[in-house]
PDB file of N, CA, C and O in Angstrom, chain B, residues numbered from 101:
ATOM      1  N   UNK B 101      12.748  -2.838   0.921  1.00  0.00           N
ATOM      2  CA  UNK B 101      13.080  -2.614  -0.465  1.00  0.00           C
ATOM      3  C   UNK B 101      11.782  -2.487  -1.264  1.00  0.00           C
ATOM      4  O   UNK B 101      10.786  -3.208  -1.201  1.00  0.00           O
ATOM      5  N   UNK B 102      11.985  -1.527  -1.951  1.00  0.00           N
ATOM      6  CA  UNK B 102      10.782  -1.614  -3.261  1.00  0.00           C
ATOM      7  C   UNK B 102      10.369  -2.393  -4.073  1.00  0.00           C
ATOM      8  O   UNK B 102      11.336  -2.963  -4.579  1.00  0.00           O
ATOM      9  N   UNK B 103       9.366  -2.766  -4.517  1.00  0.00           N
ATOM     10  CA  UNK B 103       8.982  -4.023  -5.594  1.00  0.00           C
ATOM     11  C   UNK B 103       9.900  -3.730  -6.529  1.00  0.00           C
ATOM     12  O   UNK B 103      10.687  -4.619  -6.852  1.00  0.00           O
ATOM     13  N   UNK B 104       9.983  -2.433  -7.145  1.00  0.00           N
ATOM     14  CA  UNK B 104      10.404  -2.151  -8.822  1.00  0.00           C
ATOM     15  C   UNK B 104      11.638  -2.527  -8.340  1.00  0.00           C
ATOM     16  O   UNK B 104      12.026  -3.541  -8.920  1.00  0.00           O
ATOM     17  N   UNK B 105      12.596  -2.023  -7.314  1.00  0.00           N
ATOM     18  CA  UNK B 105      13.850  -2.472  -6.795  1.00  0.00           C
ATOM     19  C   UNK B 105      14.116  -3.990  -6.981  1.00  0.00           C
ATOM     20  O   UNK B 105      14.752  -4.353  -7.971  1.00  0.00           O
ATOM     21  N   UNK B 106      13.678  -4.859  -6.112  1.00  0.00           N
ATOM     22  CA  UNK B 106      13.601  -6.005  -5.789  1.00  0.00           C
ATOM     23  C   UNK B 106      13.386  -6.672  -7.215  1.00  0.00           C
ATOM     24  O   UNK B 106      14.145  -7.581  -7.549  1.00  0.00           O
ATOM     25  N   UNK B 107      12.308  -6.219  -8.121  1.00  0.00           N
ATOM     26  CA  UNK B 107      12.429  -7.065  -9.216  1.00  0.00           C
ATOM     27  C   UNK B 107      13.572  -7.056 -10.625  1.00  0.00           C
ATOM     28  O   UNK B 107      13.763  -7.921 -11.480  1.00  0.00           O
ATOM     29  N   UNK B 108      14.341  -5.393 -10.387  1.00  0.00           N
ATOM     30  CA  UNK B 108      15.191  -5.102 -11.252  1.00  0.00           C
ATOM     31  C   UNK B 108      16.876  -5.916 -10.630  1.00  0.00           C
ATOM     32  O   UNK B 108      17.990  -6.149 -11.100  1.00  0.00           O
ATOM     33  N   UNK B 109      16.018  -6.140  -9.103  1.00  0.00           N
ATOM     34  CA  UNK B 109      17.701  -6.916  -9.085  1.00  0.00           C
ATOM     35  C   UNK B 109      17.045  -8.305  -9.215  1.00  0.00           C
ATOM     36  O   UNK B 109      17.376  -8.798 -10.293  1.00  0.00           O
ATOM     37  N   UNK B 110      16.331  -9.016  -8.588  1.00  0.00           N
ATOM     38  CA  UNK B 110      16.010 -10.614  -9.004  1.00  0.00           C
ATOM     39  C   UNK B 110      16.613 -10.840 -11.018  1.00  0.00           C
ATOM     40  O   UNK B 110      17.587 -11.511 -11.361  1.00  0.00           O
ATOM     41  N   UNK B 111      15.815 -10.176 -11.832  1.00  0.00           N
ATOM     42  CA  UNK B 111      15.926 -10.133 -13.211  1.00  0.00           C
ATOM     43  C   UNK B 111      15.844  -9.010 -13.899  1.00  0.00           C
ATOM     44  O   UNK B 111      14.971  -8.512 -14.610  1.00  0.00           O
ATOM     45  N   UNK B 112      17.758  -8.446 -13.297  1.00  0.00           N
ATOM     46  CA  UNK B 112      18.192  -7.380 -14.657  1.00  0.00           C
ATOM     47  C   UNK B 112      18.533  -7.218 -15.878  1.00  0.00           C
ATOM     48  O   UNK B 112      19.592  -7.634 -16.346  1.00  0.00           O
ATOM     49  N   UNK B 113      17.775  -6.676 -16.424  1.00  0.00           N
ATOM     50  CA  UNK B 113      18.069  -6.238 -18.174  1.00  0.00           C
ATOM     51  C   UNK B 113      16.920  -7.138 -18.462  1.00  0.00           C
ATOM     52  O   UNK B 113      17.145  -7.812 -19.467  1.00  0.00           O
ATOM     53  N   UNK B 114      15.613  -7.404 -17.844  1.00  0.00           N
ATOM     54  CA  UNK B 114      14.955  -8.345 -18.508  1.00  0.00           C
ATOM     55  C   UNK B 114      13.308  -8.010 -18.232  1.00  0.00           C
ATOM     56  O   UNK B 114      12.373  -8.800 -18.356  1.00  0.00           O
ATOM     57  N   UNK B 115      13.267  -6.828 -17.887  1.00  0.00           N
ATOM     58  CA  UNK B 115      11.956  -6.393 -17.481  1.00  0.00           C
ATOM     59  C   UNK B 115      11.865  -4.923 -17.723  1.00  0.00           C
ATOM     60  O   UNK B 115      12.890  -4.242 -17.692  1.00  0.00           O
ATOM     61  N   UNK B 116      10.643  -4.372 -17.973  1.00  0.00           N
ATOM     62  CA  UNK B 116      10.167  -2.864 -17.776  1.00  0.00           C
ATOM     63  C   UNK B 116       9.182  -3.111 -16.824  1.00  0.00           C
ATOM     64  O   UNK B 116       8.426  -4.073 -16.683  1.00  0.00           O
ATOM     65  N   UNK B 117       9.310  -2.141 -16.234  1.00  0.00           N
ATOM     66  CA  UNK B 117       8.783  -2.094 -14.735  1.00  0.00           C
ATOM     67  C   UNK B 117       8.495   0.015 -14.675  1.00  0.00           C
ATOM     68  O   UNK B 117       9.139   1.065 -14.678  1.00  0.00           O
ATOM     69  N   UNK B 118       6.704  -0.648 -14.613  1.00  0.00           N
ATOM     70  CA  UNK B 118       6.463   1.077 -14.956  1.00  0.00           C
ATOM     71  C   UNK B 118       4.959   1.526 -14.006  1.00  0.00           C
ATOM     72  O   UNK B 118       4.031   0.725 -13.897  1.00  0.00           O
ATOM     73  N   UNK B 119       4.934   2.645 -13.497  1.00  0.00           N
ATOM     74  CA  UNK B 119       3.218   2.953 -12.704  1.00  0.00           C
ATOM     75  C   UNK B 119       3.882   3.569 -11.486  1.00  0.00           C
ATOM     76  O   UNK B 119       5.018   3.751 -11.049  1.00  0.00           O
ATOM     77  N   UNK B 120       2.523   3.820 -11.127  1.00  0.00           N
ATOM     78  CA  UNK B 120       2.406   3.985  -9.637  1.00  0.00           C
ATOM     79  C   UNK B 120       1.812   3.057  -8.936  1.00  0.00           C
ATOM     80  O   UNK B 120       0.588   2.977  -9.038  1.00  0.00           O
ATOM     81  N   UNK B 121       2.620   2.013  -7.946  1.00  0.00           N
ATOM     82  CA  UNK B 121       2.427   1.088  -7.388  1.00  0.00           C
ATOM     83  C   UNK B 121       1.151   1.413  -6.001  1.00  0.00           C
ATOM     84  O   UNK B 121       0.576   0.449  -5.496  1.00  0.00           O
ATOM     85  N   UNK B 122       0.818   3.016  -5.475  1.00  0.00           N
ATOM     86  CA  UNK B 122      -0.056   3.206  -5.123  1.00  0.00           C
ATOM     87  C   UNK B 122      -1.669   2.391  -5.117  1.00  0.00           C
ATOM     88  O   UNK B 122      -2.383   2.225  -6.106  1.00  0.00           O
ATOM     89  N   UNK B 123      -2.003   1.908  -3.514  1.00  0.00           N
ATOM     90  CA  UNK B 123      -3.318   1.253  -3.491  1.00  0.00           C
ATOM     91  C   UNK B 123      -4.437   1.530  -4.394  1.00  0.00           C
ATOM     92  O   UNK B 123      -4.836   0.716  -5.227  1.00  0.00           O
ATOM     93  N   UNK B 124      -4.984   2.810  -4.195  1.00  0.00           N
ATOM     94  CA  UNK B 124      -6.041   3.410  -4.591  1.00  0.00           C
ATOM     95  C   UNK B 124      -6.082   3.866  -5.874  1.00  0.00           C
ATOM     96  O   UNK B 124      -7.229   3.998  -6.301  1.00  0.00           O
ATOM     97  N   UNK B 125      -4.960   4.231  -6.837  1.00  0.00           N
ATOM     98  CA  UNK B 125      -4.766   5.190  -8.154  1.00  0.00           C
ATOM     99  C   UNK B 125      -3.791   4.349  -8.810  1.00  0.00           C
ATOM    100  O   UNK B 125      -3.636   4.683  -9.984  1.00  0.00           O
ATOM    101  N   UNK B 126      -2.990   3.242  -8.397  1.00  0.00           N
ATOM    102  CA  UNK B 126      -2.287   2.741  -9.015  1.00  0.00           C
ATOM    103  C   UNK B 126      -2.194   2.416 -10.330  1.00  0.00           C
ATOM    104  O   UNK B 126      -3.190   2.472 -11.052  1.00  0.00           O
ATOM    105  N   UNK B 127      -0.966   2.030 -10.802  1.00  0.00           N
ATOM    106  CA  UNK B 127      -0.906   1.658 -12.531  1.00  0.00           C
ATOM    107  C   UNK B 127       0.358   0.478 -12.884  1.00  0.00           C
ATOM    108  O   UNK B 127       0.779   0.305 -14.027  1.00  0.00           O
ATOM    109  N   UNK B 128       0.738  -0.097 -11.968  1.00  0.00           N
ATOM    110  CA  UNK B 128       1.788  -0.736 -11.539  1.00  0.00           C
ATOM    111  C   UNK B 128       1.966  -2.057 -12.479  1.00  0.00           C
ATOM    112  O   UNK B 128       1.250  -3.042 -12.297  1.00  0.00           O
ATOM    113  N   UNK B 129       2.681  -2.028 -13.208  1.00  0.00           N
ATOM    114  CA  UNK B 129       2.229  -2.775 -14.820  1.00  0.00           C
ATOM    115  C   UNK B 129       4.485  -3.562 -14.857  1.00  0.00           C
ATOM    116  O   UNK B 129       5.533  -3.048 -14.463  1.00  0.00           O
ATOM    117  N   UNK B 130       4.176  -4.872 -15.515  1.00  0.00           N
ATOM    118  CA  UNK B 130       5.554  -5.126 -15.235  1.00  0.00           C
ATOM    119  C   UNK B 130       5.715  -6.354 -16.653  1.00  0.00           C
ATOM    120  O   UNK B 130       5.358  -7.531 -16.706  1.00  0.00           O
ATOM    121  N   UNK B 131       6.277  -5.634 -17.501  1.00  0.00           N
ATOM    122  CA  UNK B 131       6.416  -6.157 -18.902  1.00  0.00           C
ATOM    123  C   UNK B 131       7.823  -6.942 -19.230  1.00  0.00           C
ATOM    124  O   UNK B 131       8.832  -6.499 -18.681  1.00  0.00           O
ATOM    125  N   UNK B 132       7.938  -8.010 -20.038  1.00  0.00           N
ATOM    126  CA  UNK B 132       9.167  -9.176 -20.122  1.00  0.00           C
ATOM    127  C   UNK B 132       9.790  -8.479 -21.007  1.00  0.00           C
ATOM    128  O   UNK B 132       9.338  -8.796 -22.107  1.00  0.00           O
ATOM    129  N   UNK B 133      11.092  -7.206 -21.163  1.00  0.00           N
ATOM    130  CA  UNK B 133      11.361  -6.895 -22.393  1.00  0.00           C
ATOM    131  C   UNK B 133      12.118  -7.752 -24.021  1.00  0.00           C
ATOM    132  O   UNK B 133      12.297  -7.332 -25.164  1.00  0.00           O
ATOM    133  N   UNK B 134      12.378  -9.052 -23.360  1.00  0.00           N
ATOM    134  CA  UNK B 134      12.443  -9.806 -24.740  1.00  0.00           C
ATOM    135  C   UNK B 134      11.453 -10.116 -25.548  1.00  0.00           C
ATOM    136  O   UNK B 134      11.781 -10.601 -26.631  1.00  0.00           O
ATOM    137  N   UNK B 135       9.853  -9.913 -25.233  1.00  0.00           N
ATOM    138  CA  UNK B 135       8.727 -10.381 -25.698  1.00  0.00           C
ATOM    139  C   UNK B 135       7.760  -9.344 -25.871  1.00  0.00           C
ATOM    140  O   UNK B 135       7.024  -9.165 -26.842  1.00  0.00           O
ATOM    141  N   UNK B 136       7.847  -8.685 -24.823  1.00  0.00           N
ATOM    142  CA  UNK B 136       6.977  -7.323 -24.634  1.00  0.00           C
ATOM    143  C   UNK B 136       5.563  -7.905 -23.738  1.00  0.00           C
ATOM    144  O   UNK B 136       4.696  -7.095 -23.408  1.00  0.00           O
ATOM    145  N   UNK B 137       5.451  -9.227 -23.427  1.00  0.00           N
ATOM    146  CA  UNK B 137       4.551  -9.960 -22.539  1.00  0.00           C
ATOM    147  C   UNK B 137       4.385  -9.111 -21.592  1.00  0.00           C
ATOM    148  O   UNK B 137       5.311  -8.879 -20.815  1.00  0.00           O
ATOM    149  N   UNK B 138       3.128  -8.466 -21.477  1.00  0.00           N
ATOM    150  CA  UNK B 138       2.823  -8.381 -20.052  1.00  0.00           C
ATOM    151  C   UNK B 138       2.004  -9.149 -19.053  1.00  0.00           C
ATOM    152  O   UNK B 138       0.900  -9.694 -19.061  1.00  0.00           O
ATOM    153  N   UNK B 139       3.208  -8.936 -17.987  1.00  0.00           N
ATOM    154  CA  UNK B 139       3.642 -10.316 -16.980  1.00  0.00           C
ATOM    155  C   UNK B 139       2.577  -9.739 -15.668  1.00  0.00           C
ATOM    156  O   UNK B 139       2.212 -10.477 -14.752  1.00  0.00           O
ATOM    157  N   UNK B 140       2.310  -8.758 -15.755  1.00  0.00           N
ATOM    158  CA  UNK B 140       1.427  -8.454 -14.439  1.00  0.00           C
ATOM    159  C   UNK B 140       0.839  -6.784 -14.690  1.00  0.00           C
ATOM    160  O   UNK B 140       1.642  -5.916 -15.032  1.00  0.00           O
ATOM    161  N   UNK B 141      -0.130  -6.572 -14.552  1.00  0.00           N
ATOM    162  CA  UNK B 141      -0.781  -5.279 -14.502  1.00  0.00           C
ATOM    163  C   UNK B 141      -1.652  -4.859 -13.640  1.00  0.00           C
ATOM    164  O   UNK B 141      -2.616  -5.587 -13.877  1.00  0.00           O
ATOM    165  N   UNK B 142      -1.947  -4.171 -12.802  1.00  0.00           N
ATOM    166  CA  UNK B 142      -3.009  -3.658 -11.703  1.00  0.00           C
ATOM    167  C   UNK B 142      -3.953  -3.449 -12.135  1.00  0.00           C
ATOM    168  O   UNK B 142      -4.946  -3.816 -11.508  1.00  0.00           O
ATOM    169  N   UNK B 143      -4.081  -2.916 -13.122  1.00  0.00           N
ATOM    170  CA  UNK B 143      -5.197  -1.609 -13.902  1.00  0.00           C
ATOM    171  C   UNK B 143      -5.939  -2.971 -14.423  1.00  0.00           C
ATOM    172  O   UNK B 143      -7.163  -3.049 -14.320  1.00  0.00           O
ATOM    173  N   UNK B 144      -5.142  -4.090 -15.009  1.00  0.00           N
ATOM    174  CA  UNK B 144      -5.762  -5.183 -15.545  1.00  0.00           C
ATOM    175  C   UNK B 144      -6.506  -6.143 -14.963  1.00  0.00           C
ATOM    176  O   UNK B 144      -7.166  -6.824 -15.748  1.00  0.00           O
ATOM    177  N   UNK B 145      -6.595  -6.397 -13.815  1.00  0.00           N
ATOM    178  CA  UNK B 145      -6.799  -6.809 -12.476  1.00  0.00           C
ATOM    179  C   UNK B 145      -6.142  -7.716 -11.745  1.00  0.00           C
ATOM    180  O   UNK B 145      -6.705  -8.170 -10.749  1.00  0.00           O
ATOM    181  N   UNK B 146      -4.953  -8.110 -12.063  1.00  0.00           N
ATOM    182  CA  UNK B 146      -3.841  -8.155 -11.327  1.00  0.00           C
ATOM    183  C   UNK B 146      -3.826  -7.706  -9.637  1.00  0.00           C
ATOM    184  O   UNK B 146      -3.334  -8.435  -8.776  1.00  0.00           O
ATOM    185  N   UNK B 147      -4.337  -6.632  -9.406  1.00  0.00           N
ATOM    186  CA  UNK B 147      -4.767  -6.097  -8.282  1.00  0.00           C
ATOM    187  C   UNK B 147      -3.180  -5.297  -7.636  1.00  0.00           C
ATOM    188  O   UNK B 147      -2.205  -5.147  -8.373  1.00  0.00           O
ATOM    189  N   UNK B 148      -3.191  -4.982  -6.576  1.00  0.00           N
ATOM    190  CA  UNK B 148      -2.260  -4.297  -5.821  1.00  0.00           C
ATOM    191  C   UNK B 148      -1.451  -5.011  -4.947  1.00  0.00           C
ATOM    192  O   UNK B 148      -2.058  -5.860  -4.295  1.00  0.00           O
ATOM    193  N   UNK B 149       0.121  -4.887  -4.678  1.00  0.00           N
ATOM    194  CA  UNK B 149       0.773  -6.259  -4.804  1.00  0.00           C
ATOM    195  C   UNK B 149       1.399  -5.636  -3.289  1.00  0.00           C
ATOM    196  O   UNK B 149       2.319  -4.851  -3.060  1.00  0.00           O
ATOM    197  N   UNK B 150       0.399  -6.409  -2.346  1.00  0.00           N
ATOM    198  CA  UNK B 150       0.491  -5.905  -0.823  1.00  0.00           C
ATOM    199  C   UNK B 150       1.181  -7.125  -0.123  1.00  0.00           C
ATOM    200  O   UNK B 150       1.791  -6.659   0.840  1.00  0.00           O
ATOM    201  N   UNK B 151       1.317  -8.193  -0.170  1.00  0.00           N
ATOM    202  CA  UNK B 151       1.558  -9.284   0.317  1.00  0.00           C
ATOM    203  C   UNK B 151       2.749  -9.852  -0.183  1.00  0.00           C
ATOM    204  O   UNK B 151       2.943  -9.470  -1.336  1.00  0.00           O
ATOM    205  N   UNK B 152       4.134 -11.066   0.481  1.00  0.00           N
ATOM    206  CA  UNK B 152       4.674 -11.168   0.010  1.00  0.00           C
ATOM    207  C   UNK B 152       4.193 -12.404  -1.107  1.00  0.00           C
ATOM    208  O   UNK B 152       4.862 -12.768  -2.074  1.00  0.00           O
ATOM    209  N   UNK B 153       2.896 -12.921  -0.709  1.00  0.00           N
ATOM    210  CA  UNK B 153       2.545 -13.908  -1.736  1.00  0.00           C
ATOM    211  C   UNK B 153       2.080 -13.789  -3.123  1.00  0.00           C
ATOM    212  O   UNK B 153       2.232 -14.544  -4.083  1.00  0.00           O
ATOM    213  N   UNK B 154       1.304 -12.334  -2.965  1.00  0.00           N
ATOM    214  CA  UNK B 154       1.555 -11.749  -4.636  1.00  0.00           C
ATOM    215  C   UNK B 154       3.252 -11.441  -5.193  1.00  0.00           C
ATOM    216  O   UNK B 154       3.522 -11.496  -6.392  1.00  0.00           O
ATOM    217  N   UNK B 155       3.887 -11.246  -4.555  1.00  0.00           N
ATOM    218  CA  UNK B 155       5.430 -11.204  -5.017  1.00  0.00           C
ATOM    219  C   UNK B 155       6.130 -11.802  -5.196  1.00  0.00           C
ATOM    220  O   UNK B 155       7.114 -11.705  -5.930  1.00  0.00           O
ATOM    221  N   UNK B 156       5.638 -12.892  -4.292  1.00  0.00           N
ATOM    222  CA  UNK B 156       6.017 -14.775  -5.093  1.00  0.00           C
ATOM    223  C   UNK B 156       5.385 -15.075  -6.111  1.00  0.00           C
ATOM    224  O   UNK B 156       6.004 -15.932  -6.743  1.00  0.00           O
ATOM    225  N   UNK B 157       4.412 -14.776  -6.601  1.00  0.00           N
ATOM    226  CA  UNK B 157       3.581 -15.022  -7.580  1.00  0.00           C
ATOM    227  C   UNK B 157       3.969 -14.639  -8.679  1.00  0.00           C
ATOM    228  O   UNK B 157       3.929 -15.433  -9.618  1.00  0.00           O
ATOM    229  N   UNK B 158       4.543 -13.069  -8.903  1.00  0.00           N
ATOM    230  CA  UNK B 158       4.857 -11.953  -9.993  1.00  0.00           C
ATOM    231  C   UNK B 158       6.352 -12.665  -9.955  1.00  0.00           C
ATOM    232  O   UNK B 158       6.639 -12.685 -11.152  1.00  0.00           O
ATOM    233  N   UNK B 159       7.444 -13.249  -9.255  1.00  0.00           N
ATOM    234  CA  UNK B 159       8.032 -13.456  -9.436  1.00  0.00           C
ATOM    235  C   UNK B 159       8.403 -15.248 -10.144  1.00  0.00           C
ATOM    236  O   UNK B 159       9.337 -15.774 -10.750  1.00  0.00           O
ATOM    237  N   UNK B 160       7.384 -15.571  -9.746  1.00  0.00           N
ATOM    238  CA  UNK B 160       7.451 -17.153 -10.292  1.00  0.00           C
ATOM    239  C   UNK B 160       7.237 -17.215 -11.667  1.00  0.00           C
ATOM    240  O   UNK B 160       7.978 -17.816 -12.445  1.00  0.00           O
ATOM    241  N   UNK B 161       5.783 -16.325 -12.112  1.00  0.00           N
ATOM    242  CA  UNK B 161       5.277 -16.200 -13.236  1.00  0.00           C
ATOM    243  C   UNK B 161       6.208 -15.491 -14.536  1.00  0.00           C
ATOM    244  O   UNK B 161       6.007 -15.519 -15.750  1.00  0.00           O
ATOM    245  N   UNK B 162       7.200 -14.913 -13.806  1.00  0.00           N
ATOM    246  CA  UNK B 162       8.972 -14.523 -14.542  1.00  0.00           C
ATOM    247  C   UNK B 162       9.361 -15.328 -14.691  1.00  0.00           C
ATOM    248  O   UNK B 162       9.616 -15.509 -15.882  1.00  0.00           O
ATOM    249  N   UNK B 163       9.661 -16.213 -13.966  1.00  0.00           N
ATOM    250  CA  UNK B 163      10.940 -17.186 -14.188  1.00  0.00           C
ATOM    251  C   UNK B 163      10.145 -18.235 -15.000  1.00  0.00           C
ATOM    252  O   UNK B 163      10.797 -19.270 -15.138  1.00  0.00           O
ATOM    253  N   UNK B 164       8.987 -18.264 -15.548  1.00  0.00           N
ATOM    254  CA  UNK B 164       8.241 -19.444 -16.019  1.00  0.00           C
ATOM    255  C   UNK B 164       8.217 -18.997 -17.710  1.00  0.00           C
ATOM    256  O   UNK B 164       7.997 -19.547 -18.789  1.00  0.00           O
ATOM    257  N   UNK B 165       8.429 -18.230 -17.416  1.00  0.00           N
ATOM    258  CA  UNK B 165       8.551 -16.850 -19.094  1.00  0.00           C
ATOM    259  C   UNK B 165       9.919 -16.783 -19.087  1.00  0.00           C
ATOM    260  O   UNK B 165      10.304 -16.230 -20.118  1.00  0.00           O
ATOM    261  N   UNK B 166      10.710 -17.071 -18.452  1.00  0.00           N
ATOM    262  CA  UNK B 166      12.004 -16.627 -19.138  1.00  0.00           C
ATOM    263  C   UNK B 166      12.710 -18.475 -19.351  1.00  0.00           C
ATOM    264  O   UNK B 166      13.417 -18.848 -20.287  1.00  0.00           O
ATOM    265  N   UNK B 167      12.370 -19.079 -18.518  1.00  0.00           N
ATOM    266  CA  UNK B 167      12.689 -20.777 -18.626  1.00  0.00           C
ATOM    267  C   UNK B 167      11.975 -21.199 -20.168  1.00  0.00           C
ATOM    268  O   UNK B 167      10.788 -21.299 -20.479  1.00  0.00           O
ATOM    269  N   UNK B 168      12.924 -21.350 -20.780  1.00  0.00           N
ATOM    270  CA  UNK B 168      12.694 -22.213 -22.238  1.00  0.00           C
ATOM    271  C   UNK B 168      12.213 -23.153 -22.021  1.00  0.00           C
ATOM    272  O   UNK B 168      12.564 -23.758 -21.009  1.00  0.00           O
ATOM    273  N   UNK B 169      11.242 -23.668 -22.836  1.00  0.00           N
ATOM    274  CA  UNK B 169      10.519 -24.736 -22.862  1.00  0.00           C
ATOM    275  C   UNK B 169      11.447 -25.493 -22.961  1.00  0.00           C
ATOM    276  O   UNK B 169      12.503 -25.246 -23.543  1.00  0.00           O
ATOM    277  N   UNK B 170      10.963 -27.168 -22.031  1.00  0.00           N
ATOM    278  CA  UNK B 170      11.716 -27.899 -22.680  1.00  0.00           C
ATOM    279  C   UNK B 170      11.637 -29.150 -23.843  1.00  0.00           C
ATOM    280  O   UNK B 170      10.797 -30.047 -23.781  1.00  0.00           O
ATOM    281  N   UNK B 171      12.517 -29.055 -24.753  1.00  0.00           N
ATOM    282  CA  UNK B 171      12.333 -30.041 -26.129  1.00  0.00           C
ATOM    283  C   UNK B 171      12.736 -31.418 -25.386  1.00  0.00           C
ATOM    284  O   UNK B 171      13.039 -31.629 -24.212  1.00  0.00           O
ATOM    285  N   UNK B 172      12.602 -32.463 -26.744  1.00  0.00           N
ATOM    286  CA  UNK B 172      12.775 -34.130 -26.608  1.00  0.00           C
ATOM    287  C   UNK B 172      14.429 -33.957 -26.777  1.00  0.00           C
ATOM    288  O   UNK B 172      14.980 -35.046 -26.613  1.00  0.00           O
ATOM    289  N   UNK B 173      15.415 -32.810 -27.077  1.00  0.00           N
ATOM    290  CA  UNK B 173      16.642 -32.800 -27.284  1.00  0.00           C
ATOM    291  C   UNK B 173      17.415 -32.073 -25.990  1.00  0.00           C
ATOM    292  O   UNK B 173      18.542 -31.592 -26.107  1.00  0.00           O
ATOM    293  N   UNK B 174      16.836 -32.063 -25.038  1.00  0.00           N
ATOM    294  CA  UNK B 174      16.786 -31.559 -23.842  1.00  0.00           C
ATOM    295  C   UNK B 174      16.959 -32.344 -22.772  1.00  0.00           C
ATOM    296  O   UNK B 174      17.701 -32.125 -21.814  1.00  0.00           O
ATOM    297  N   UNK B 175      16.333 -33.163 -22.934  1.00  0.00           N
ATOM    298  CA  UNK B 175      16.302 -34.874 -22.078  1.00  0.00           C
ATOM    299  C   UNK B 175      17.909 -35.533 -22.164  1.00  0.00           C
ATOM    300  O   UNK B 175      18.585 -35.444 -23.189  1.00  0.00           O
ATOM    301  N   UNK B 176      18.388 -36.203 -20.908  1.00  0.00           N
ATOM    302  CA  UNK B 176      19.668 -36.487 -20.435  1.00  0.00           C
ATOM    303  C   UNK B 176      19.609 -37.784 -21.345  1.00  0.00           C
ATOM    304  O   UNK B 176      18.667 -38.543 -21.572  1.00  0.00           O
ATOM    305  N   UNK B 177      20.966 -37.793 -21.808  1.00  0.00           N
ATOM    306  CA  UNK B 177      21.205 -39.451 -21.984  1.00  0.00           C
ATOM    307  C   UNK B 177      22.234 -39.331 -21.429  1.00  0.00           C
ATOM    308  O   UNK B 177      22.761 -38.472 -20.721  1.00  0.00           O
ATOM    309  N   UNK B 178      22.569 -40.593 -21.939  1.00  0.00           N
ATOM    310  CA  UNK B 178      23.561 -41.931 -20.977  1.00  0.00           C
ATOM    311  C   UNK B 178      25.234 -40.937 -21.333  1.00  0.00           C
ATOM    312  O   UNK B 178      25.480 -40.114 -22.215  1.00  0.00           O
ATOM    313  N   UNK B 179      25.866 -41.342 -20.513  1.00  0.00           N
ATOM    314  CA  UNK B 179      27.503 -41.001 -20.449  1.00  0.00           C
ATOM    315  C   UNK B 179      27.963 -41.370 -22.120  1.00  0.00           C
ATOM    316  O   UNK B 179      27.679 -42.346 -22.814  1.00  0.00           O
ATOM    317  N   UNK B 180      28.475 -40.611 -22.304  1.00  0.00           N
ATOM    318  CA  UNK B 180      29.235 -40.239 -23.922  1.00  0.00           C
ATOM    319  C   UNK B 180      28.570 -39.774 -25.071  1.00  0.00           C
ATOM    320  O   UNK B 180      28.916 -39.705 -26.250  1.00  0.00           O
ATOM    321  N   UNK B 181      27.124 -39.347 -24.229  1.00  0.00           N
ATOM    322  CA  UNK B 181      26.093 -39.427 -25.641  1.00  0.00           C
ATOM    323  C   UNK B 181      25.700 -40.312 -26.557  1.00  0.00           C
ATOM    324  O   UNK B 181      25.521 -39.983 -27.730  1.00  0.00           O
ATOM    325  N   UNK B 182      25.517 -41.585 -26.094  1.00  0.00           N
ATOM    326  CA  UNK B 182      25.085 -42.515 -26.866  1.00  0.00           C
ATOM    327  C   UNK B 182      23.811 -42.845 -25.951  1.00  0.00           C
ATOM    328  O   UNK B 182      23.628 -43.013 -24.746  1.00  0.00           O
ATOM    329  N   UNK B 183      22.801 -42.861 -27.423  1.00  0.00           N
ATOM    330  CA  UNK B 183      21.504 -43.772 -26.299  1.00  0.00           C
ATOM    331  C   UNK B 183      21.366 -45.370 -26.481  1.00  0.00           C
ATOM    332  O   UNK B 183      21.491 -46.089 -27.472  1.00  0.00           O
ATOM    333  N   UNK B 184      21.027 -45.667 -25.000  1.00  0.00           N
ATOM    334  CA  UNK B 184      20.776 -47.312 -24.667  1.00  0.00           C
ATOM    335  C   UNK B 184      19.972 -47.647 -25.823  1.00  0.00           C
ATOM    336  O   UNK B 184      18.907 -47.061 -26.018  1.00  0.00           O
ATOM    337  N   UNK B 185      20.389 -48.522 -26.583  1.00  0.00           N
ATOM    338  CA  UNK B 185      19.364 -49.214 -27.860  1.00  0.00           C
ATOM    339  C   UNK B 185      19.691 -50.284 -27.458  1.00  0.00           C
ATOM    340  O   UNK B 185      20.552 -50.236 -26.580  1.00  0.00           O
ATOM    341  N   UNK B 186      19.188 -51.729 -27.884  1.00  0.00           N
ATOM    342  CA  UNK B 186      19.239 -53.482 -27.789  1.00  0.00           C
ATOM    343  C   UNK B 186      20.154 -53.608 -29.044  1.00  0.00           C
ATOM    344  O   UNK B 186      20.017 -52.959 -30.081  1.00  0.00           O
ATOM    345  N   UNK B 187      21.027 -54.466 -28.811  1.00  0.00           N
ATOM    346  CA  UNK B 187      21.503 -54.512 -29.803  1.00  0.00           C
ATOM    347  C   UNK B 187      20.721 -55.652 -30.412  1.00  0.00           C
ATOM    348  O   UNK B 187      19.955 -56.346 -29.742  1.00  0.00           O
ATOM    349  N   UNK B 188      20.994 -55.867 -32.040  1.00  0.00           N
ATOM    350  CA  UNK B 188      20.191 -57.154 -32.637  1.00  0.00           C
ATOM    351  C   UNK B 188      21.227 -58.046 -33.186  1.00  0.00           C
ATOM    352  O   UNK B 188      22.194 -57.403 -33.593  1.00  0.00           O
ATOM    353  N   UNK B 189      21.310 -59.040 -33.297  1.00  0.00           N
ATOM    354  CA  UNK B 189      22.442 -60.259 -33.530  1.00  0.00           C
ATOM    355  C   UNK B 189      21.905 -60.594 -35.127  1.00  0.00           C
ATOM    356  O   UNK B 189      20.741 -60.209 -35.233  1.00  0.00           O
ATOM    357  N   UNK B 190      22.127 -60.854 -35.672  1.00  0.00           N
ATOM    358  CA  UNK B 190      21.160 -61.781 -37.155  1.00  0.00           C
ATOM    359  C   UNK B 190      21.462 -63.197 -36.968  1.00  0.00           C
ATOM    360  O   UNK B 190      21.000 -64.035 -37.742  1.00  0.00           O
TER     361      UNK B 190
END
């Protein structure tokens, strides 16, 4: 399968994916379209994506851009939504 393939099915509707992935002349450039971030470029020195460990790489560095940060309202509490506090007696 093709990179541009492989990455339009891993994360569809969520990338532009544009160049010639070619060694020598390449232009192989792969942009986040909710942000316009570009996530990997050859020409940039990114380099030429021969290995499957650059493709783990281009693909991790996606999912790290598309994973929302996480907030302090994000964090699990306790069953019913109440957090553990002490109670105080007077």
């Amino acid at each position: 399968m093709q990179l541009k393939q492989l990455l339009e099915k891993c994360f569809p509707n969520q990338l532009d994916i544009s160049g010639d992935i070619a060694p020598e002349r390449g232009s192989f450039e792969v942009i986040l379209l909710e942000t316009g971030e570009l996530l990997h470029s050859k020409q940039n020195g990114d380099g030429y994506v021969d290995s499957n460990e650059k493709v783990k790489r281009i693909c991790s560095g996606i999912r790290m851009k598309l994973r929302p940060p996480k907030t302090t309202s994000d964090q699990k509490q306790p069953a019913g939504g109440f957090s553990k506090t002490p109670e105080t007696k007077p």
